[in-house]
C-alpha positions in Angstrom: 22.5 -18.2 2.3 19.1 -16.5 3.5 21.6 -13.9 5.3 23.5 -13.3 2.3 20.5 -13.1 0.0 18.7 -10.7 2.6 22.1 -8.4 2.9 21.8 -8.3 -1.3 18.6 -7.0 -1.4 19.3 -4.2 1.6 22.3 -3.1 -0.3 20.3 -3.1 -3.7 17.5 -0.9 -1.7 19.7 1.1 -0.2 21.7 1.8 -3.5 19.1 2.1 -5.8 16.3 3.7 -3.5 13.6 0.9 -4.6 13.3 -2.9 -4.3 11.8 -5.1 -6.7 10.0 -8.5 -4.7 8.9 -10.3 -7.6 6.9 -13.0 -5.5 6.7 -14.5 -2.2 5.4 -10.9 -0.3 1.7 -12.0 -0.2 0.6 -15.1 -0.4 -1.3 -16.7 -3.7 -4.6 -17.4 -0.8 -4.2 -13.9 0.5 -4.0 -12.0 -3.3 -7.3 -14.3 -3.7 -9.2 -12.4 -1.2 -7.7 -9.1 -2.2 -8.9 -9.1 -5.3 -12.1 -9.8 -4.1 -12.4 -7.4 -1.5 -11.0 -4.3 -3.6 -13.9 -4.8 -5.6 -16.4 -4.7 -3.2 -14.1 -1.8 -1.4 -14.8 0.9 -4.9 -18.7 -0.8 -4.7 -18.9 1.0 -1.1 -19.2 -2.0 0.4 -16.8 -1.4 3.7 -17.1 -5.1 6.1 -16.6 -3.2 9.2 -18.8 -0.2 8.7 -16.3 2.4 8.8 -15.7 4.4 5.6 -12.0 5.2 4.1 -10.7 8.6 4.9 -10.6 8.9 1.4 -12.7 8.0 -1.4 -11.3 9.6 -4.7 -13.6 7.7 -7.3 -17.3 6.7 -7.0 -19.4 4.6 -9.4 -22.2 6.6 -11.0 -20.8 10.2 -9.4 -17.2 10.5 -11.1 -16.2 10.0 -14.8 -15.4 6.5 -15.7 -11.8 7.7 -17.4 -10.7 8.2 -14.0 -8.3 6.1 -12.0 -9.9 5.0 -8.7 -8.0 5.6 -4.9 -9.1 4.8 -1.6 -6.9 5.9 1.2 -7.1 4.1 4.5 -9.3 1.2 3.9 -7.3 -0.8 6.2 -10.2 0.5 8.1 -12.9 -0.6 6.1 -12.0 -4.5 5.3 -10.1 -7.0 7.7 -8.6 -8.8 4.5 -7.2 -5.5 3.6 -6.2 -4.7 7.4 -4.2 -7.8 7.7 -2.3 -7.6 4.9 -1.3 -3.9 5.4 -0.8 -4.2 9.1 1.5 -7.4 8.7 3.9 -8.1 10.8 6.1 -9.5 8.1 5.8 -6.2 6.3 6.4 -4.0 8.6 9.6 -5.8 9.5 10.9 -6.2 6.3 10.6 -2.3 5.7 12.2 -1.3 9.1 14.8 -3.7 8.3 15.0 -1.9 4.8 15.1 1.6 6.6 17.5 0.0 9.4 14.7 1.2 12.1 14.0 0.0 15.0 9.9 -0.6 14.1 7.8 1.1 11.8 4.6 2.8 11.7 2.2 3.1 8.7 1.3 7.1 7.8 -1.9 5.4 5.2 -2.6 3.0 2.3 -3.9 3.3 -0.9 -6.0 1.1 -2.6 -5.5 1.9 -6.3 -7.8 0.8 -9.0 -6.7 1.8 -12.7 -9.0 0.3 -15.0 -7.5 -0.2 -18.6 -7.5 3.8 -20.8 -8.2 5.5 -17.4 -6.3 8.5 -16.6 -2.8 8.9 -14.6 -2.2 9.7 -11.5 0.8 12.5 -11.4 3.8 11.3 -9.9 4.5 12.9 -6.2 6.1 12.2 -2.9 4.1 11.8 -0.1 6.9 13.8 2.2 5.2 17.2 1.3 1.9 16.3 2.8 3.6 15.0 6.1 6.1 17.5 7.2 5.4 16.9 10.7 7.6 13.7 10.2 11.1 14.1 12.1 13.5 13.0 10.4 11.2 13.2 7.4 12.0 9.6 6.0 9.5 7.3 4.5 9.2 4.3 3.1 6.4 2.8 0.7 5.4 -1.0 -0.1 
């Protein structure tokens, strides 16, 4: 049944270019300290010193309509590390892909506080043309 169910979801991905997991990804302990570490993430509080490569939104210097981004704070947080850098993940989306492994280009940590402003719609394949075959795939 797990087979069958799994085969499903790789046809529905591979069909419909997206996959809704509606629970069951991260764990209810793990979304627990998320939530509290992406808040002290966008306070500039990074646990292991080291900075995002990006910080698109701080408190006090940018306008509060914006929505907030942090690229790469994997880096900064071991809570956010581990769930980034999951095994499970990674083999869930090679599986999606049908690769052999997988290796992760950057996260975002998004903040979009109620009435804040969009972020336009893109695809990150313009920005990484160095990628052969260019394929990606986002969770």
């Amino acid at each position: 049944m797990i087979d069958s169910f799994l085969t499903e979801r790789v046809e529905a991905f591979r069909r419909d270019g997206f996959l809704i997991v509606e629970e069951g990804l991260v764990s209810e302990r793990a979304l627990e300290l998320l939530r509290e570490r992406y808040l002290r993430l966008f306070e500039g509080e990074y646990e292991t010193g080291i900075r995002p490569d990006e910080v698109n939104w701080v408190r006090g210097r940018d306008p509060e309509d914006r929505t907030r981004q942090l690229c790469n704070a994997w880096k900064s947080d071991t809570v956010i590390a581990a769930q980034v850098l999951s095994e499970r993940t990674g083999r869930l989306a090679a599986q999606l892909m049908s690769y052999r492994g997988v290796r992760i280009l950057q996260d975002n940590v998004l903040w979009k506080p109620p009435g804040t402003k969009a972020i336009g719609f893109h695809q990150d394949s313009s920005y990484a043309d160095y990628l052969v075959p260019p394929e990606m795939v986002t969770c």
